[in-house]
N, CA, C and O of each residue as an XYZ file, in Angstrom:
700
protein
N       9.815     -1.571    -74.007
C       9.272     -1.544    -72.671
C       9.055     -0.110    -72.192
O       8.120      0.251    -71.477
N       9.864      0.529    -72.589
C      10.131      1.851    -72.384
C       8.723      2.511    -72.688
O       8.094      2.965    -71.733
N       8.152      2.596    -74.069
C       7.215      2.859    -74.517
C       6.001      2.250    -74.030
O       4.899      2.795    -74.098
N       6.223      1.103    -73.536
C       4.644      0.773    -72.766
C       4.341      1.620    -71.474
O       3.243      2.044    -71.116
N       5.587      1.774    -70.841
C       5.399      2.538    -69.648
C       4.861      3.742    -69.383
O       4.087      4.098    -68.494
N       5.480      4.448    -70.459
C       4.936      5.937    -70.723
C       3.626      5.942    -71.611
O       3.075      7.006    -71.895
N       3.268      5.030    -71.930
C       1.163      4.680    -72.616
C       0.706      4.266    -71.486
O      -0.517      4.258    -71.346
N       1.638      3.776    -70.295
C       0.665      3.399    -68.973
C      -0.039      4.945    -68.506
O      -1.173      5.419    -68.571
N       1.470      5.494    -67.942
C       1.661      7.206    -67.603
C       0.761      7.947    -67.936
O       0.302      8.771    -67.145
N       0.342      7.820    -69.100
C      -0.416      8.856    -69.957
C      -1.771      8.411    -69.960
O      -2.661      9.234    -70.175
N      -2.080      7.026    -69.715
C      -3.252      6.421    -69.619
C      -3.538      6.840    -68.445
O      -4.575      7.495    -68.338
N      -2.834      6.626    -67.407
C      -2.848      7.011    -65.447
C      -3.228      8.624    -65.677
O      -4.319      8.597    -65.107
N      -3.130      9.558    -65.974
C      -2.586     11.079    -65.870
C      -3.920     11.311    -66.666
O      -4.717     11.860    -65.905
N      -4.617     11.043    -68.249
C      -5.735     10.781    -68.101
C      -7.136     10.556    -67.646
O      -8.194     11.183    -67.695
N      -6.722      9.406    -67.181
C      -8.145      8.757    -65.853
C      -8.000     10.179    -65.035
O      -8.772     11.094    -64.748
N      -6.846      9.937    -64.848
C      -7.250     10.917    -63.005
C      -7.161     12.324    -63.001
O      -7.327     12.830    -61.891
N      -6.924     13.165    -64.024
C      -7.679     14.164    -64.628
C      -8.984     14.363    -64.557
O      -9.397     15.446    -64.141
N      -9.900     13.314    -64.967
C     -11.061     12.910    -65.159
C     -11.722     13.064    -63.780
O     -12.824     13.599    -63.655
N     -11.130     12.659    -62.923
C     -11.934     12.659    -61.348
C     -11.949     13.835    -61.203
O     -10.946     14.457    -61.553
N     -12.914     14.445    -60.723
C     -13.271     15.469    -59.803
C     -12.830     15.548    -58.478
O     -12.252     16.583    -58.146
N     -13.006     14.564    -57.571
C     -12.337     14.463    -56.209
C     -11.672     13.819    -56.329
O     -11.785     12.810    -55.633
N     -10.297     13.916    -57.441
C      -9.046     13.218    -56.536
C      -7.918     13.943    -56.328
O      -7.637     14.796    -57.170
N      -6.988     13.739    -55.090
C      -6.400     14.112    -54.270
C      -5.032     13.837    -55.266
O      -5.095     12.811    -55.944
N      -3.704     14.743    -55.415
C      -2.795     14.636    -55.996
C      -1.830     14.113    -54.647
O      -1.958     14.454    -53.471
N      -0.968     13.300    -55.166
C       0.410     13.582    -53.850
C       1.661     13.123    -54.205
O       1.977     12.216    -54.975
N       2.358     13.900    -53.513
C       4.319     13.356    -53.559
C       4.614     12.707    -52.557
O       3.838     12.882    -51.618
N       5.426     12.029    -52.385
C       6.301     11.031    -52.133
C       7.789     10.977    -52.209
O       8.394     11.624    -53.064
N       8.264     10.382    -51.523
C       9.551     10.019    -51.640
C      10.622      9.651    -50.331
O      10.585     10.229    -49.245
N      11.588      8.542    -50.706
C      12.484      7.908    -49.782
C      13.534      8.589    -50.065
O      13.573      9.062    -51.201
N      15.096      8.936    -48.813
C      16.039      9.126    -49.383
C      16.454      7.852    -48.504
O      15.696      7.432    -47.630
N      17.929      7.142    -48.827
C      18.428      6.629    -47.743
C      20.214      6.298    -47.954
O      20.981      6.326    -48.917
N      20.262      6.185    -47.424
C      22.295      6.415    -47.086
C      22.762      5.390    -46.408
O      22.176      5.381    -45.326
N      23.702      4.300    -46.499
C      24.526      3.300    -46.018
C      25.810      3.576    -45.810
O      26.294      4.259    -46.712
N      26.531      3.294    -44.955
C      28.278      3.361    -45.048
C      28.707      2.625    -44.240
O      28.840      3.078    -43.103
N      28.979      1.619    -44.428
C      30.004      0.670    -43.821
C      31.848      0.957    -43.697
O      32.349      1.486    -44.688
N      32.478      0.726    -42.909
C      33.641      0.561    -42.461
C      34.349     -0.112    -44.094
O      34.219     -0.994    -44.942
N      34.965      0.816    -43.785
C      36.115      0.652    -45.670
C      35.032      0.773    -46.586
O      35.413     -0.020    -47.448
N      34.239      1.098    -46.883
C      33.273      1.032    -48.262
C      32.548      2.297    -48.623
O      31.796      2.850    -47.820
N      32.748      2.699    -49.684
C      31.994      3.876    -50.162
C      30.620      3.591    -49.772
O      30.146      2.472    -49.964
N      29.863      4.655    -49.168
C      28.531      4.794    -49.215
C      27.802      4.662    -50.725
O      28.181      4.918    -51.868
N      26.537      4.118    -50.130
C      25.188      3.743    -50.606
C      24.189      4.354    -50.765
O      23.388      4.140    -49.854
N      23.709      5.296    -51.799
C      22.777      5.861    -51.138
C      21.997      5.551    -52.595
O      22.477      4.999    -53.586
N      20.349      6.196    -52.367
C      18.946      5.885    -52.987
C      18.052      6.844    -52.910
O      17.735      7.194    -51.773
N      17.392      7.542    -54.109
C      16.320      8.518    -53.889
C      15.260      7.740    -54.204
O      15.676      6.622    -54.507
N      13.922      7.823    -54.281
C      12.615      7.145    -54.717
C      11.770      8.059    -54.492
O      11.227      8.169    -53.393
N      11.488      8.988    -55.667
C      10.111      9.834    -55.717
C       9.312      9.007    -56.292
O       9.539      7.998    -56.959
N       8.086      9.657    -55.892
C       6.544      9.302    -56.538
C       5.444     10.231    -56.933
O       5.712     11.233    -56.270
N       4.707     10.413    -57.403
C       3.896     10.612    -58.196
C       2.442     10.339    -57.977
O       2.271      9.161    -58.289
N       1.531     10.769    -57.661
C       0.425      9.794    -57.521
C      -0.714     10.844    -57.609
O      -0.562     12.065    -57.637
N      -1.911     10.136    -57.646
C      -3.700     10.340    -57.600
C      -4.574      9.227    -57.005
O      -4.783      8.059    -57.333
N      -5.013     10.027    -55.998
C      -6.442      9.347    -55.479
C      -7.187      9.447    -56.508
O      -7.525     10.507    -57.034
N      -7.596      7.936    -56.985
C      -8.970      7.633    -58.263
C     -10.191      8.119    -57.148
O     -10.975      9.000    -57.503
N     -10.306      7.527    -55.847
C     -10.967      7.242    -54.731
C     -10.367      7.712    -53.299
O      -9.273      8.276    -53.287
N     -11.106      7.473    -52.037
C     -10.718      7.464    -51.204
C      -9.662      6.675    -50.836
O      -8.790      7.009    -50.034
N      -9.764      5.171    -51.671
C      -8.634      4.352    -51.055
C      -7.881      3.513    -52.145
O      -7.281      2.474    -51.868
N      -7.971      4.130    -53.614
C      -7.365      3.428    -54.255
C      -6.520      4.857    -55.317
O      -7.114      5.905    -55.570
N      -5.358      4.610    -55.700
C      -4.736      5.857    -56.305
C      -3.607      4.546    -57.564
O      -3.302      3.355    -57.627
N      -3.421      5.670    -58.215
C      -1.858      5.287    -59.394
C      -1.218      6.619    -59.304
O      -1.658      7.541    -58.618
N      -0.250      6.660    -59.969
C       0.930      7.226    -60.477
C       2.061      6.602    -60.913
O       1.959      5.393    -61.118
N       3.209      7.175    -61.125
C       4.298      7.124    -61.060
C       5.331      6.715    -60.374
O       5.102      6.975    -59.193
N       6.437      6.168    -60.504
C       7.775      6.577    -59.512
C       8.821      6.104    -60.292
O       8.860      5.395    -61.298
N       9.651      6.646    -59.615
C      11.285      6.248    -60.104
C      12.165      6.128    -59.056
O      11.972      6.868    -58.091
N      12.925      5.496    -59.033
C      14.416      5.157    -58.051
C      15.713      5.630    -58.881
O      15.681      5.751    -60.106
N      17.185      5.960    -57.875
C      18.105      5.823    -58.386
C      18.780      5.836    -57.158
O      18.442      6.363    -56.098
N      20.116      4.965    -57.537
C      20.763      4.239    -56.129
C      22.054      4.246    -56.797
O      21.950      4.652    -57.955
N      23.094      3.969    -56.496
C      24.575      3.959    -56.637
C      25.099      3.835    -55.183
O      24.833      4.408    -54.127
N      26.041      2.749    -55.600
C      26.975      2.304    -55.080
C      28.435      2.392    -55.281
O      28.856      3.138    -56.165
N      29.099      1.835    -54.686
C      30.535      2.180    -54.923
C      31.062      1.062    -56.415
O      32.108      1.313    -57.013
N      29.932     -0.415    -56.928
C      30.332     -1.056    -57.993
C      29.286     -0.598    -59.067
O      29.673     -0.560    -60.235
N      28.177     -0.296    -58.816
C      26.704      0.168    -59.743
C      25.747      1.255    -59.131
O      25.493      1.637    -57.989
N      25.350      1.567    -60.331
C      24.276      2.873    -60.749
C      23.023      1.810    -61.104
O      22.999      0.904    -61.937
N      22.029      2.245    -60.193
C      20.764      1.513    -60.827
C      19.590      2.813    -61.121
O      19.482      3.770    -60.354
N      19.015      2.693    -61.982
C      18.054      3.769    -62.460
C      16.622      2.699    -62.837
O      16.534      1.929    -63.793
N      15.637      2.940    -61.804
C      14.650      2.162    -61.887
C      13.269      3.178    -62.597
O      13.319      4.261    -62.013
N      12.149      3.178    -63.583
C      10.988      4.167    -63.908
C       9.767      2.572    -63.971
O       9.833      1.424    -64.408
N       8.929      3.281    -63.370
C       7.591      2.324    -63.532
C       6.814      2.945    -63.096
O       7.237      3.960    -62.543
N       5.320      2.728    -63.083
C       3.686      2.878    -62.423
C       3.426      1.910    -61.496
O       3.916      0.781    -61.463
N       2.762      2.317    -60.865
C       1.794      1.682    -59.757
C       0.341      1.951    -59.423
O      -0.138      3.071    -59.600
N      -0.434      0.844    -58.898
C      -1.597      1.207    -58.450
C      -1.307      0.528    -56.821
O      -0.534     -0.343    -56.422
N      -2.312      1.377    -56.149
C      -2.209      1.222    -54.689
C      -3.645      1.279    -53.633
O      -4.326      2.284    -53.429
N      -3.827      0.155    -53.156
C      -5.397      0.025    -52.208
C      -4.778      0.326    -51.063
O      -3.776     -0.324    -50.764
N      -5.327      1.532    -50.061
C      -5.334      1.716    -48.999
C      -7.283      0.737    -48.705
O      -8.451      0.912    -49.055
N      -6.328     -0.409    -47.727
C      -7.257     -2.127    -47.168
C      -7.619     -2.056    -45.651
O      -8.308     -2.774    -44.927
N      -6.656     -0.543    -45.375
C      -7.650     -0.929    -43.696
C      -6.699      0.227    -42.829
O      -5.516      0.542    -42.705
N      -8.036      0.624    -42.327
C      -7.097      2.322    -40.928
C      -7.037      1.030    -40.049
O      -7.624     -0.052    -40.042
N      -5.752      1.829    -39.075
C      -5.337      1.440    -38.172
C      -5.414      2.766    -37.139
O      -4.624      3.710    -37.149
N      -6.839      2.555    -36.034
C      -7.133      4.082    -35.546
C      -7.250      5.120    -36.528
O      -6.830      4.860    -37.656
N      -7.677      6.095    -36.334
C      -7.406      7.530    -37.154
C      -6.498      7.897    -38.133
O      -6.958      8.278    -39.209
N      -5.302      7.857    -37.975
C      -4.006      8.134    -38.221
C      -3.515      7.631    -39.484
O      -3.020      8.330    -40.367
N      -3.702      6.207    -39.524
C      -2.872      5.247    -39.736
C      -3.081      4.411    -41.057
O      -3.916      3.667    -40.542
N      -3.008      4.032    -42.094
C      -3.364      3.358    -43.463
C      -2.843      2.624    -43.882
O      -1.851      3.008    -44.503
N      -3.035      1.519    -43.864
C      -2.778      0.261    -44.488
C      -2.789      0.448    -46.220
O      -3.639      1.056    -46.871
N      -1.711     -0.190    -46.683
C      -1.982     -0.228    -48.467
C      -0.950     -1.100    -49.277
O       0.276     -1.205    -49.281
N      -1.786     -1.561    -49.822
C      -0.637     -2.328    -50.790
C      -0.545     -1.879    -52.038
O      -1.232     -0.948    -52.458
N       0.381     -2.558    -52.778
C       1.120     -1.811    -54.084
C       1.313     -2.527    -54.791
O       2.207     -3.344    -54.568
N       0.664     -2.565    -55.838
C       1.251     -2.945    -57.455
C       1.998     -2.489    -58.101
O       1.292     -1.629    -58.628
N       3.172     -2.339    -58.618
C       4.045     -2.065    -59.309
C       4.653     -2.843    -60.502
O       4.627     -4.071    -60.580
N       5.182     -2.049    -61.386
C       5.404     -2.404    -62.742
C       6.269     -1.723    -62.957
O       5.973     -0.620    -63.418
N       7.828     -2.058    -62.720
C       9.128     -1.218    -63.209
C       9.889     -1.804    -64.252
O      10.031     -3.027    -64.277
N      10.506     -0.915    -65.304
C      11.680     -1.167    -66.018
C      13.120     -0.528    -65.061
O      13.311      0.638    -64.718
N      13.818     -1.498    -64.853
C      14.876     -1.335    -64.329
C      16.631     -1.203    -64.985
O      17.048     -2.347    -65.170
N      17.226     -0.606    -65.194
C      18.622     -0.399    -65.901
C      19.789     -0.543    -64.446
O      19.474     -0.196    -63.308
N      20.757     -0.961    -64.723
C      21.953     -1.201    -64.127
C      23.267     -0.928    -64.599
O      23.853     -1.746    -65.307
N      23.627     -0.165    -64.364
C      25.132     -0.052    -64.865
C      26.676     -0.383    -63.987
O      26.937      0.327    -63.016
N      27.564     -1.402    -64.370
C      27.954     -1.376    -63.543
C      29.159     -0.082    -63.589
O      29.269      0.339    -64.741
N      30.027      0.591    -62.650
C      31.015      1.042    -62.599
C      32.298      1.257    -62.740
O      32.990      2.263    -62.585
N      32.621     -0.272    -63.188
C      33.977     -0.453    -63.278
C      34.593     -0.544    -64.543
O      33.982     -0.230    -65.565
N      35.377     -0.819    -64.550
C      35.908     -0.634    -66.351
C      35.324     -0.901    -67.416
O      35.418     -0.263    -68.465
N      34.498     -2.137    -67.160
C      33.710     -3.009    -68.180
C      32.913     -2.174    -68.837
O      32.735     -2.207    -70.054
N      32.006     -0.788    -67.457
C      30.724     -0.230    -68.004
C      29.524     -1.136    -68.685
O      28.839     -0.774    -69.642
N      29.468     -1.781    -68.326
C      28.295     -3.365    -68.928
C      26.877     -2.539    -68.195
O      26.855     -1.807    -67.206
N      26.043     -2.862    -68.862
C      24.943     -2.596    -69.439
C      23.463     -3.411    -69.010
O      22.989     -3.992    -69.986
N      22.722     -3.550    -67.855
C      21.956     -4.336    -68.251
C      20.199     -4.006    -67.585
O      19.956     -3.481    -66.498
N      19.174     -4.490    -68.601
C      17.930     -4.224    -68.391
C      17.006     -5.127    -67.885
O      17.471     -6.219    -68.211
N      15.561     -5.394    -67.041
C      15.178     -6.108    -66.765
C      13.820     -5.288    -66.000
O      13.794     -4.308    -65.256
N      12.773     -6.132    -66.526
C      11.232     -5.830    -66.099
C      11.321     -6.277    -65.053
O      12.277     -6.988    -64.745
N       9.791     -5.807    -63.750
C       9.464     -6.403    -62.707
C       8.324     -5.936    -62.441
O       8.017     -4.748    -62.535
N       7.364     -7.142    -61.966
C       5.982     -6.831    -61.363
C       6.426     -7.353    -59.867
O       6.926     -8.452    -59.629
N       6.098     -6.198    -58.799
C       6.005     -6.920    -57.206
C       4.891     -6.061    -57.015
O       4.431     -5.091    -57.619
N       4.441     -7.040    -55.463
C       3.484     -6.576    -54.779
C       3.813     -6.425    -53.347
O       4.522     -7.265    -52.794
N       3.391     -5.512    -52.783
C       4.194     -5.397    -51.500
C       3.086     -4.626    -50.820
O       2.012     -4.275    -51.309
N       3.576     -4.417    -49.531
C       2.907     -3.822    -47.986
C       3.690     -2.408    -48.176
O       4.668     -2.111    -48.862
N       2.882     -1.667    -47.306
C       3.315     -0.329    -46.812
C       2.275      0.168    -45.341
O       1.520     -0.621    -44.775
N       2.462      1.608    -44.938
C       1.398      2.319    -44.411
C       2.150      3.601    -44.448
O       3.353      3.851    -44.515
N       0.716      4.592    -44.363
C       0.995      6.226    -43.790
C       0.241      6.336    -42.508
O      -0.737      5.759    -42.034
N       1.157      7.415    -42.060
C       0.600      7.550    -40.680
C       0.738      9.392    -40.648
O       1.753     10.059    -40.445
N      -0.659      9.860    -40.922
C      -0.838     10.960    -40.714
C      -0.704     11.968    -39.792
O      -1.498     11.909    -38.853
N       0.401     13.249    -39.799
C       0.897     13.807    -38.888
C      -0.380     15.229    -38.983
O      -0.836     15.919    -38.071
N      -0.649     15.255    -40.415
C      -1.137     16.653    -40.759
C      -2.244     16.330    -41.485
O      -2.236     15.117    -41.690
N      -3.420     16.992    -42.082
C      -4.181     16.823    -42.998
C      -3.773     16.373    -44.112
O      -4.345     15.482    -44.740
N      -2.282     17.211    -44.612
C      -1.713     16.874    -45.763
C      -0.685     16.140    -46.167
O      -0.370     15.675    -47.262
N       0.214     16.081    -44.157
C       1.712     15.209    -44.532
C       1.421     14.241    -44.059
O       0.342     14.322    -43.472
N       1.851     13.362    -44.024
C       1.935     12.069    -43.845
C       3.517     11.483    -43.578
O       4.482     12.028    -44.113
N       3.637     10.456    -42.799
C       4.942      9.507    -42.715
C       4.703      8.407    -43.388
O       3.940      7.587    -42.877
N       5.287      8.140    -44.664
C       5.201      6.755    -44.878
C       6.499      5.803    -44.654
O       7.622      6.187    -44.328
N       5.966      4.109    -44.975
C       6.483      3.058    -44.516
C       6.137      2.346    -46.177
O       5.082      2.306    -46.810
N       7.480      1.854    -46.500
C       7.851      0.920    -47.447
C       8.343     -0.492    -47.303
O       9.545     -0.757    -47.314
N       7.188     -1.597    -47.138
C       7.961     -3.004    -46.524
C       8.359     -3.746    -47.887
O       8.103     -3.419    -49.045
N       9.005     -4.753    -47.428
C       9.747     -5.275    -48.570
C       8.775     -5.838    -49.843
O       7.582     -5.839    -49.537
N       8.988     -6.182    -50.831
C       8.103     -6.827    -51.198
C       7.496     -8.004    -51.089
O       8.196     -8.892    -50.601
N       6.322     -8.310    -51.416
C       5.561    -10.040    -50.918
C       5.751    -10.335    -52.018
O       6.949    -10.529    -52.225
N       5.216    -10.453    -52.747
C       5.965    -11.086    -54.288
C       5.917    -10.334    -55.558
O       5.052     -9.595    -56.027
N       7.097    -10.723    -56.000
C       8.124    -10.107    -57.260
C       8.052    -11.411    -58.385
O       8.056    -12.640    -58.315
N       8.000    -10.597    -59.227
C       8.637    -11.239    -60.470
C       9.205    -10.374    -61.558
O       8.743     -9.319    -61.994
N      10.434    -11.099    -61.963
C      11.280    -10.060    -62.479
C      11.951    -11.276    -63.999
O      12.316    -12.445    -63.878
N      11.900    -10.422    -65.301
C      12.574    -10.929    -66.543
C      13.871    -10.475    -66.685
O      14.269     -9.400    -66.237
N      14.466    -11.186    -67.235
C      16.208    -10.272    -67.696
C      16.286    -11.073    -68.612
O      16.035    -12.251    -68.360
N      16.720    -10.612    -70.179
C      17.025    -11.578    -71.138
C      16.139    -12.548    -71.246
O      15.089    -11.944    -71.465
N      15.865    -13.903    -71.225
C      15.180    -15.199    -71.521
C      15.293    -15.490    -69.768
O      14.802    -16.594    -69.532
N      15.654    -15.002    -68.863
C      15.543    -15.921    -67.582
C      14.533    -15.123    -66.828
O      14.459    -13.900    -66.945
N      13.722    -15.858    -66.016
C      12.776    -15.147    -65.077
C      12.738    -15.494    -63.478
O      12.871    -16.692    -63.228
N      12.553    -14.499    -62.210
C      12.565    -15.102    -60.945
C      11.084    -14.816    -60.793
O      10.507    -13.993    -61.504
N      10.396    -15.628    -59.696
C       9.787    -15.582    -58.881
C      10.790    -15.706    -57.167
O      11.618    -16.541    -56.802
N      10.202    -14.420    -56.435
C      10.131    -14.594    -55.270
C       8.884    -14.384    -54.597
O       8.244    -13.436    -55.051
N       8.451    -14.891    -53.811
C       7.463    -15.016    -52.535
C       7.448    -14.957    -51.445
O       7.651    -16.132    -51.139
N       7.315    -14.232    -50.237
C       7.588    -13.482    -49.049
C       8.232    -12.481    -48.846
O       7.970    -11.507    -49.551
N       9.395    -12.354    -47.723
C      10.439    -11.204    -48.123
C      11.638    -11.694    -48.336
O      12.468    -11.423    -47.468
N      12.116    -12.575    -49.563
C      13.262    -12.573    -50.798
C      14.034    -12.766    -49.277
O      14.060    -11.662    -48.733
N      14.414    -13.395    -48.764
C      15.462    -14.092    -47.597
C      15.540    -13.079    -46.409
O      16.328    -13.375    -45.510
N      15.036    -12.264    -46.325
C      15.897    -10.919    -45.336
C      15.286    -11.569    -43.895
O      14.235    -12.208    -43.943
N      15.836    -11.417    -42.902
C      15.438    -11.548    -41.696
C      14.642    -10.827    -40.857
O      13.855    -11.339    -40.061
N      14.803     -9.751    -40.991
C      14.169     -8.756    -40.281
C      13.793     -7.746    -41.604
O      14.607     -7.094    -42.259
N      12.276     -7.814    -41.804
C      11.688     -7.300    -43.064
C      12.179     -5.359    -42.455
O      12.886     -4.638    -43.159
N      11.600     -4.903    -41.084
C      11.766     -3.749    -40.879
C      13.184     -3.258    -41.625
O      13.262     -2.175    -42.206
N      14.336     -4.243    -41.523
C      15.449     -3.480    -41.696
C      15.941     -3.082    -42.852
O      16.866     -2.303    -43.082
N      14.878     -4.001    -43.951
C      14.961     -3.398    -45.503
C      13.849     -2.470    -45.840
O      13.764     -2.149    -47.026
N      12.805     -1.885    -44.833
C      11.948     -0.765    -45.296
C      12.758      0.337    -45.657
O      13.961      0.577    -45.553
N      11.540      1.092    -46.221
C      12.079      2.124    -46.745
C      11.230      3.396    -46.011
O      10.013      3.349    -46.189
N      11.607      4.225    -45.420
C      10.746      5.198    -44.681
C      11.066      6.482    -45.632
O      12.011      6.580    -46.416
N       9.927      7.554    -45.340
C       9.735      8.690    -46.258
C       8.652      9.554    -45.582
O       8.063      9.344    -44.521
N       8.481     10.981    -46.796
C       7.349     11.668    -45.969
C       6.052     11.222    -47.477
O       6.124     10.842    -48.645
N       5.181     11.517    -46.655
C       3.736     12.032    -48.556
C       2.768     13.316    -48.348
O       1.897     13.414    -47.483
N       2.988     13.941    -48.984
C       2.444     15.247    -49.257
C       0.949     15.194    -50.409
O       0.544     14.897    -51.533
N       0.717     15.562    -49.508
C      -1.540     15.652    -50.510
C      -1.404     17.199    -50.658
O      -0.851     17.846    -49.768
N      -1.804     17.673    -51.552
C      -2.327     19.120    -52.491
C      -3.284     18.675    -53.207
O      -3.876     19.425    -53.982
């Protein structure tokens, strides 16, 4: 899996070489949890990316998160349609994604485990600068994910109540 990802990478990095007008940019979430008695939570998520177009781009990203029981280390590609301004500012886009995901847990066992995922999900940027941007990470609309021989489908936002409170907020930088 490993190896398909990085023939995606190289296929992505390729193409968009190739464009003349496309726009490079970074990305990225940090975020931090701490509850009462419990080691904090925290999560980085850089990205990677190229405008093919005005409103459609790929790249890269990766996650890594740890907790006080597991280490998760997520690498995949994405493609992404910015589908509609909201005023001037503001960009609508959704996301394709394609991650290999690893888990480790922490505790004595050290157990081991891997698992693919395609989701599709919502976002927006909301432009402060020509070049920075605020983005918005909503949960995903639908996932599907392999581990071993078993597979999920989820569809909407995977039980959460209030989708805002599992976004993920960040800045994006264009050069």
């Amino acid at each position: 899996m490993k190896k398909i990802l990085l023939c995606a990478a190289l296929v992505i990095s390729a193409v968009s070489f190739g464009q003349k007008k496309s726009d490079k940019f970074v990305s990225g979430t940090v975020s931090y949890t701490k509850m009462t008695d419990v080691k904090g939570t925290y999560g980085v998520i850089p990205t990677i990316g190229y405008y093919l177009t005005d409103r459609v781009s790929v790249g890269v990203l990766g996650e890594v998160s740890k907790s006080s029981t597991e280490k998760t280390t997520d690498v995949g590609v994405f493609g992404r349609c910015n589908f509609m301004n909201v005023g001037k500012k503001c960009e609508v886009f959704s996301q394709l994604s394609l991650m290999n995901n690893t888990t480790t847990l922490t505790d004595s066992t050290e157990s081991k485990t891997e698992c693919t995922s395609v989701s599709l999900g919502l976002g927006a940027n909301y432009s402060l600068t020509k070049r920075l941007s605020l983005t918005v990470h909503l949960t995903d609309l639908i996932g599907y994910t392999t581990q071993d021989s078993k597979s999920i489908l989820t569809v909407g936002f995977s039980g959460v109540n209030n989708p805002i409170s599992s976004s993920k907020f960040g800045l994006l930088y264009r050069f």
